[in-house]
Every structure is written in C-alpha cells, then in structure tokens.
ZATI-273939 format. One record per residue (C-alpha): x, y, z; residue in one letter. Coordinates in nm, 3 decimals, decimal comma. Each point is the difference from the previous one (the first is absolute). Example, Ala and Ser with C-alpha at 12.3 -4.5 7.8 and 13.67 -1.06 7.14 Angstrom:
<r><c1>1,230</c1><c2>-0,450</c2><c3>0,780</c3><r>a</r></r>
<r><c1>0,137</c1><c2>0,344</c2><c3>-0,066</c3><r>s</r></r>
***
This chain:
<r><c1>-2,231</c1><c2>0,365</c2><c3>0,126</c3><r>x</r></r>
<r><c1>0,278</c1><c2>0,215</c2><c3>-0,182</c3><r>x</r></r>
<r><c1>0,250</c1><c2>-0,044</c2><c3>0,316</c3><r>x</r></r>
<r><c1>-0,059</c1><c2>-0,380</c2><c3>0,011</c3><r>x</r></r>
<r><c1>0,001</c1><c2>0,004</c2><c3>-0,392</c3><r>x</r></r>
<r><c1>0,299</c1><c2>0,168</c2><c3>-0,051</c3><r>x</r></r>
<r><c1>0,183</c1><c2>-0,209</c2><c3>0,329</c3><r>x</r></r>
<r><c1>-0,145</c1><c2>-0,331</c2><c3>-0,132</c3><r>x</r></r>
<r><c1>0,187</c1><c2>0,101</c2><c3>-0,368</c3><r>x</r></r>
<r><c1>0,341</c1><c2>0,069</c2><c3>0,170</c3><r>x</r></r>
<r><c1>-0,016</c1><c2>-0,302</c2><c3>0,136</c3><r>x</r></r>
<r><c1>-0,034</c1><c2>-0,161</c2><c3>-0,260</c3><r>x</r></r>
<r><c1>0,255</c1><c2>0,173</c2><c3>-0,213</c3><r>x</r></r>
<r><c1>0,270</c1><c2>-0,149</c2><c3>0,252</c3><r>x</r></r>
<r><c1>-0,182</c1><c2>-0,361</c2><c3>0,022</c3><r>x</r></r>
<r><c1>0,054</c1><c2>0,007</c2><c3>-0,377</c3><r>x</r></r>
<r><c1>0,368</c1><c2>0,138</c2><c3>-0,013</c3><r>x</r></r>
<r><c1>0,086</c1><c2>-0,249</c2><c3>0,270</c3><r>x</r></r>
<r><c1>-0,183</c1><c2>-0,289</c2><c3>-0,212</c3><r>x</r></r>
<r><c1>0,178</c1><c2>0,127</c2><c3>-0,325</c3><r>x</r></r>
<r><c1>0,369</c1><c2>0,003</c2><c3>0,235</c3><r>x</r></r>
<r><c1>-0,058</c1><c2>-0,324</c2><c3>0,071</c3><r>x</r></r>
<r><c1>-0,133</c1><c2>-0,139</c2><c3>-0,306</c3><r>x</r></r>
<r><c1>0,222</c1><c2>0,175</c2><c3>-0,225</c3><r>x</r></r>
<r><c1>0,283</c1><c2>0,001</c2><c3>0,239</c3><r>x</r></r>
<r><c1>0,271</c1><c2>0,092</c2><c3>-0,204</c3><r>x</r></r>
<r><c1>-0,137</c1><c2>0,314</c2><c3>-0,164</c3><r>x</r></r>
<r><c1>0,000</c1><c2>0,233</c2><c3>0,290</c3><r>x</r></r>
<r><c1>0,298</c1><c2>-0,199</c2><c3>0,156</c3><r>x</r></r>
<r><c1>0,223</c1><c2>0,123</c2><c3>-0,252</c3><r>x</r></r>
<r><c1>-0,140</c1><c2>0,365</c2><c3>0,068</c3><r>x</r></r>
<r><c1>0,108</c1><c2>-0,083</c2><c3>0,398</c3><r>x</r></r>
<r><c1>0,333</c1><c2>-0,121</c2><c3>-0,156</c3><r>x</r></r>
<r><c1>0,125</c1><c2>0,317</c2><c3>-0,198</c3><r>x</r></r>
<r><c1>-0,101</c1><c2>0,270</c2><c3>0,235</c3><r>x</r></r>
<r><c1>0,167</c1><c2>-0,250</c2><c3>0,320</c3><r>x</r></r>
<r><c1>0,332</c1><c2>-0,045</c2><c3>-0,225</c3><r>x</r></r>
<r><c1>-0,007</c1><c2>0,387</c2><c3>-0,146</c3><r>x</r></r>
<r><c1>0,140</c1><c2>-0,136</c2><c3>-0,318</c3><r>x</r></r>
<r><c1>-0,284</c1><c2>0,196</c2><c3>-0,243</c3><r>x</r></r>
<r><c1>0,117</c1><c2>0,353</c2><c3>0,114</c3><r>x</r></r>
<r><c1>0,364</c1><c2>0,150</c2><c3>-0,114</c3><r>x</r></r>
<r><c1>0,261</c1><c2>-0,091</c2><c3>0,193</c3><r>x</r></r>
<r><c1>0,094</c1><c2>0,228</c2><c3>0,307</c3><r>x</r></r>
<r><c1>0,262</c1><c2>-0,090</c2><c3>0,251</c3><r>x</r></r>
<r><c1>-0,131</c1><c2>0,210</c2><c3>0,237</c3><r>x</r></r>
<r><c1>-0,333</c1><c2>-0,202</c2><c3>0,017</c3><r>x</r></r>
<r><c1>0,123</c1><c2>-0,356</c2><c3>-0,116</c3><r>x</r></r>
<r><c1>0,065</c1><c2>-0,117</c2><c3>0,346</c3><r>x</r></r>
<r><c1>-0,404</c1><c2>-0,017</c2><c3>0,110</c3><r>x</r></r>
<r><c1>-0,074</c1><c2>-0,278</c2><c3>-0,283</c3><r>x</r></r>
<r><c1>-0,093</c1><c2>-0,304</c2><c3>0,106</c3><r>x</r></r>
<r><c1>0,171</c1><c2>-0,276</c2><c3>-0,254</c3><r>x</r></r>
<r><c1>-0,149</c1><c2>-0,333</c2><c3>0,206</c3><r>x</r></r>
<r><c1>-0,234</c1><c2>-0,133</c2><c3>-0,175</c3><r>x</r></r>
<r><c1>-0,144</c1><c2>-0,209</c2><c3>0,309</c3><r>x</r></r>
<r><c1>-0,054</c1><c2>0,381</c2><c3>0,146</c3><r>x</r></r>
<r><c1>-0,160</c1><c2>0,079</c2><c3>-0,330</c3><r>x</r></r>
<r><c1>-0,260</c1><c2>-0,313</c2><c3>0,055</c3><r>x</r></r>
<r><c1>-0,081</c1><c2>0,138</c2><c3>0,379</c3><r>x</r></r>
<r><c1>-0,044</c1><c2>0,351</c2><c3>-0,113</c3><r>x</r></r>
<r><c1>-0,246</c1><c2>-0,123</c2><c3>-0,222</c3><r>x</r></r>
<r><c1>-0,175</c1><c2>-0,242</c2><c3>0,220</c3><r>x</r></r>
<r><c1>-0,036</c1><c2>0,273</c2><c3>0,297</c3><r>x</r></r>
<r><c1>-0,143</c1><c2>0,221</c2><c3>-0,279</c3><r>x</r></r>
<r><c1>-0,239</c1><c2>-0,260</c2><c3>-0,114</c3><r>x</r></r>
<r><c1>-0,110</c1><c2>-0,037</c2><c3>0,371</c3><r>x</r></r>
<r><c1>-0,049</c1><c2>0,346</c2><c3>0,048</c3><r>x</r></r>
<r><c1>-0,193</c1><c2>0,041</c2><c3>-0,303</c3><r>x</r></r>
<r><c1>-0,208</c1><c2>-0,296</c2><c3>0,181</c3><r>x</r></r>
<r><c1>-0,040</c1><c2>0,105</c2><c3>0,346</c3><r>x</r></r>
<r><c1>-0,171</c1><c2>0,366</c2><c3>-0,150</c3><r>x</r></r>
<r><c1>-0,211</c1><c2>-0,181</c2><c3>-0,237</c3><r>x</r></r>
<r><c1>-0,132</c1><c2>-0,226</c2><c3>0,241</c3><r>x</r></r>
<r><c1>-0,026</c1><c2>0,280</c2><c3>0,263</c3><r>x</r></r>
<r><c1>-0,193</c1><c2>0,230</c2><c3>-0,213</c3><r>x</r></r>
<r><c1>-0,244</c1><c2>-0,314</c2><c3>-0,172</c3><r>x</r></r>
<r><c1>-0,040</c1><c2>-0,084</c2><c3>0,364</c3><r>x</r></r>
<r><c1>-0,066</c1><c2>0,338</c2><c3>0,074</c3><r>x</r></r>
<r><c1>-0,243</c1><c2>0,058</c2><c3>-0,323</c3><r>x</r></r>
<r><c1>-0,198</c1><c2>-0,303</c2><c3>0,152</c3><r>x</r></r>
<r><c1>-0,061</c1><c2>0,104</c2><c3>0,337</c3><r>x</r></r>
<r><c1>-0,094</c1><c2>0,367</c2><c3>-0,137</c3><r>x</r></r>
<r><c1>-0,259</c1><c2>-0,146</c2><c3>-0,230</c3><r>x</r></r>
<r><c1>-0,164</c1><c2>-0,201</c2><c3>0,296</c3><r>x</r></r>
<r><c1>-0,045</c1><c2>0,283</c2><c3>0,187</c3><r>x</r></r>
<r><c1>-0,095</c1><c2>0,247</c2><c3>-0,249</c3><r>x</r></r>
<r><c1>-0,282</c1><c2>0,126</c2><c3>0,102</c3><r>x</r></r>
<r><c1>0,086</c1><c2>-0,073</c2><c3>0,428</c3><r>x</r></r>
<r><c1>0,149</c1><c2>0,263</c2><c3>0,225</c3><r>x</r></r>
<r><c1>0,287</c1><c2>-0,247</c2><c3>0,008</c3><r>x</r></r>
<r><c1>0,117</c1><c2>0,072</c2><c3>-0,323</c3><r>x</r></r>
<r><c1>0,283</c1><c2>0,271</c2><c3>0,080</c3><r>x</r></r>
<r><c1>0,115</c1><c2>-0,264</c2><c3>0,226</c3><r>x</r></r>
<r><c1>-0,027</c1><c2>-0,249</c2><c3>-0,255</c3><r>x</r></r>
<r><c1>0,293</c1><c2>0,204</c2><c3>-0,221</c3><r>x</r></r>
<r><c1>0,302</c1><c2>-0,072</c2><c3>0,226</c3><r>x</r></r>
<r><c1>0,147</c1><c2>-0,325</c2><c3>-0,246</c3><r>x</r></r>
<r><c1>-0,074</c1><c2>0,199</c2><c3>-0,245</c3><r>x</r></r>
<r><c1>0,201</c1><c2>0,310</c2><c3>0,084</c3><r>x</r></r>
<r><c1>0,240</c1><c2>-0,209</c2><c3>0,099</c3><r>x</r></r>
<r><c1>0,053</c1><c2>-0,166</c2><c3>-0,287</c3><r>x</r></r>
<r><c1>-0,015</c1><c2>0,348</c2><c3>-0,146</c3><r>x</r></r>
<r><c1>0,336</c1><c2>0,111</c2><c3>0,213</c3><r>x</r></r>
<r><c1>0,129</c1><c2>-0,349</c2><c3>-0,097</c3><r>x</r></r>
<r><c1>-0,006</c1><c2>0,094</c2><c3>-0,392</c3><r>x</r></r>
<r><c1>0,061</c1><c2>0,336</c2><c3>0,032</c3><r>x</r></r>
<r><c1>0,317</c1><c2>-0,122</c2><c3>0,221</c3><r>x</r></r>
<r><c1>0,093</c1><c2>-0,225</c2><c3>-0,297</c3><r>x</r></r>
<r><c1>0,006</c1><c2>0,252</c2><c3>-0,238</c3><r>x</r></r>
<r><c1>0,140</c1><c2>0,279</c2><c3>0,154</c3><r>x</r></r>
<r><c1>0,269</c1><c2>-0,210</c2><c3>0,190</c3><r>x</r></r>
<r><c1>0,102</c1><c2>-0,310</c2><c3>-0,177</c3><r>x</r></r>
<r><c1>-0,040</c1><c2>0,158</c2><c3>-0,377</c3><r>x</r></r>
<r><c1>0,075</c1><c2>0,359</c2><c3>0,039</c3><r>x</r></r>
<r><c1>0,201</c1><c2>0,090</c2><c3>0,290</c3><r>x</r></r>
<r><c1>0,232</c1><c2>-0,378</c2><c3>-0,025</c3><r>x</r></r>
<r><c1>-0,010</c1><c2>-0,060</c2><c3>-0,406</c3><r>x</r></r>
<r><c1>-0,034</c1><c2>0,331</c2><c3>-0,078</c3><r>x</r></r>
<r><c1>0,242</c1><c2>0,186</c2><c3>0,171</c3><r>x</r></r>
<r><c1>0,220</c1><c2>-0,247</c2><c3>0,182</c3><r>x</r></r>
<r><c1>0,038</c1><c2>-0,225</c2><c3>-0,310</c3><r>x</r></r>
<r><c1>-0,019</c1><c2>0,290</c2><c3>-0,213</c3><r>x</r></r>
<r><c1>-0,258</c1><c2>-0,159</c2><c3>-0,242</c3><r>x</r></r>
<r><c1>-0,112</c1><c2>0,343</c2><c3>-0,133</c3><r>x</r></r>
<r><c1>0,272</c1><c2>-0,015</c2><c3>-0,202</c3><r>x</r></r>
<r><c1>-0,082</c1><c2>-0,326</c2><c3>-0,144</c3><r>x</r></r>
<r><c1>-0,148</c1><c2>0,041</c2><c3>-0,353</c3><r>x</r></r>
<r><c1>-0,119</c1><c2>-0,368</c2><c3>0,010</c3><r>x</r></r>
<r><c1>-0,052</c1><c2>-0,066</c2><c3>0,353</c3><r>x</r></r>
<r><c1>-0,149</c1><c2>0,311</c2><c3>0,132</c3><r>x</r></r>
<r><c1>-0,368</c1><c2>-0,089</c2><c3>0,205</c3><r>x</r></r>
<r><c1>0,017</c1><c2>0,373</c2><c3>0,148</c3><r>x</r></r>
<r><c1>-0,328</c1><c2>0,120</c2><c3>-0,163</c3><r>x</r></r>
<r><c1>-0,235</c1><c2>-0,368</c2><c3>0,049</c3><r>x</r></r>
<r><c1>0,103</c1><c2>0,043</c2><c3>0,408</c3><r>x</r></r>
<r><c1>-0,045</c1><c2>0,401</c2><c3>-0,035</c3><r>x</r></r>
<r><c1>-0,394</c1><c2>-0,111</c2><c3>-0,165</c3><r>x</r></r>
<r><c1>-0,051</c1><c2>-0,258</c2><c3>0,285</c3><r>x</r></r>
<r><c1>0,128</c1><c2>0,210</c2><c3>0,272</c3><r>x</r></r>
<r><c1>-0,272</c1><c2>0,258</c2><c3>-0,120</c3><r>x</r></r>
<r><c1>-0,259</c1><c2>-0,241</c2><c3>-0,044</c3><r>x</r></r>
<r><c1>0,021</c1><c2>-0,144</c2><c3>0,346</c3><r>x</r></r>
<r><c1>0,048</c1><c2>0,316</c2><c3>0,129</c3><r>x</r></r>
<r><c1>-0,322</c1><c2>0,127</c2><c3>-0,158</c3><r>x</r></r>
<r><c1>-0,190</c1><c2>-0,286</c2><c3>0,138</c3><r>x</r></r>
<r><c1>0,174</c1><c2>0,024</c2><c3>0,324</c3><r>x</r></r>
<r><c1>-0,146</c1><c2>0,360</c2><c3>0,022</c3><r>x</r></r>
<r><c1>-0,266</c1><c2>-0,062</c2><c3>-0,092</c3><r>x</r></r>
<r><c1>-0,073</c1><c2>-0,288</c2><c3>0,252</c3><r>x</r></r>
<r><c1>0,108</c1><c2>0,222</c2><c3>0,331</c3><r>x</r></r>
<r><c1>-0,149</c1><c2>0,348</c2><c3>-0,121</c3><r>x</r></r>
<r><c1>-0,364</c1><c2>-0,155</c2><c3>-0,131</c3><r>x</r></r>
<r><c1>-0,126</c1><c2>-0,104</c2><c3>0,389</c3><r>x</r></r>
<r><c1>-0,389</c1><c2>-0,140</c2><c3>-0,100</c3><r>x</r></r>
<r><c1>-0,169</c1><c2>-0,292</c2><c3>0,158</c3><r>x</r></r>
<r><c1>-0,390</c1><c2>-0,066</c2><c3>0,003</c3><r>x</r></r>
<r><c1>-0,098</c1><c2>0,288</c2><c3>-0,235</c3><r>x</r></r>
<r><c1>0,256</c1><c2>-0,190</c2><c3>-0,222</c3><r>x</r></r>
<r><c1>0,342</c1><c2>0,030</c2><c3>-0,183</c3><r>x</r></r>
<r><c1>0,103</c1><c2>0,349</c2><c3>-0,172</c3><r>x</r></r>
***
C-alpha cells in the first residue's frame, strides 16, 4: 500500500494548497505578485525588462497555477483510487497511469513554473522575502520520489512493494 499511500498523500497536499489558494486567496496571490513584478530583488537594468507590472496578468498567473495545482491533485487522488481497487489484481500496474500522470503534472509544476520561470527568469532567488526556491526544490523531490517509486516497483497479485 506504500505506493498508493504515499500517491494518495500528494494528492492531497495539492487538494489542500489549492483549497487554502482559494480560500485564503490573497496570501499566496501576493507571493504570485512580487516574483511576476520583480520588485523584492535589487534593482538590475539588465533584468528589469522581464517583470510583469499588470496586475490582471498577476491574477491569471495565479489562477493557471491554482489549476495546475488542481489538475495533479485530482490526477494523482484519481490515480490513488483506482490503485487501491486493484490492489491485489494483476491490473494494478495498469491501474497507476492517473497517478503517474499526475506525478509528471506536479513534478512539471515545480520544476517549470517555480524554478525554471520564478526562479531564474524572475530572478526570485534573489528575493529575501519572496523566494519559494527551496518549498518547489522539496516538492519536486517528493513527487519525484513517488514518481520512482510508482514506475520502478512493477507488483500486481502478489501485492504492492
């Protein structure tokens, strides 16, 4: 049960950070906002061009990260489901496609929206406030971990490794 355990609790994790986004809109907005507008890191006119001052692109940055954060937590609860169903079937590699999927789906998150684009394109490693480099870098290694974990463990009727 530790693959559908540990799927089942990523899941989760992003069903709860999309409920607290939405809830508690503002919080993590404001997060969106500074790293978008670059105006939390020292002022370079080299890089000052790539922020993004509009705060209606601000609101859509945050909403397709809300989404995102969505589609993989549905995908891998989804996925978590159909794994514990067939748990003890020959069907149950077959059974962890949503969930590697949703898997990819966080991992892409991570790696491309908060690292590659905030972190290095918006430069928010040099944000003292504003920097969310090392909560991606712990997610991106979580999923990737259960990601692993899910395509190298191949059981089915003798049950889950």
């Amino acid at each position: 049960m530790g693959q559908t355990a540990l799927t089942l609790t990523l899941g989760l994790y992003f069903l709860l950070a999309v409920f607290g986004n939405i809830t508690d809109y503002g919080a993590n907005f404001q997060f969106v906002k500074h790293v978008l507008s670059m105006d939390s890191i020292p002022a370079d006119p080299h890089v000052a061009w790539r922020a993004i001052k509009l705060e209606a692109l601000h609101h859509l940055a945050y909403i397709v990260l809300i989404a995102w954060e969505a589609l993989a937590g549905l995908l891998c609860v989804w996925g978590a489901v159909r794994m514990a169903i067939r748990f003890k079937s020959r069907d149950f590699n077959e059974a962890k496609a949503l969930a590697i999927a949703g898997l990819w789906v966080g991992m892409l998150l991570w790696a491309l929206a908060f690292i590659t684009i905030g972190g290095e394109w918006f430069m928010m490693w040099k944000s003292p406030t504003w920097n969310g480099e090392l909560a991606a870098l712990r997610m991106f290694v979580l999923n990737s971990i259960a990601l692993l974990l899910l395509q190298v463990l191949n059981t089915g009727a003798e049950g889950e490794g």
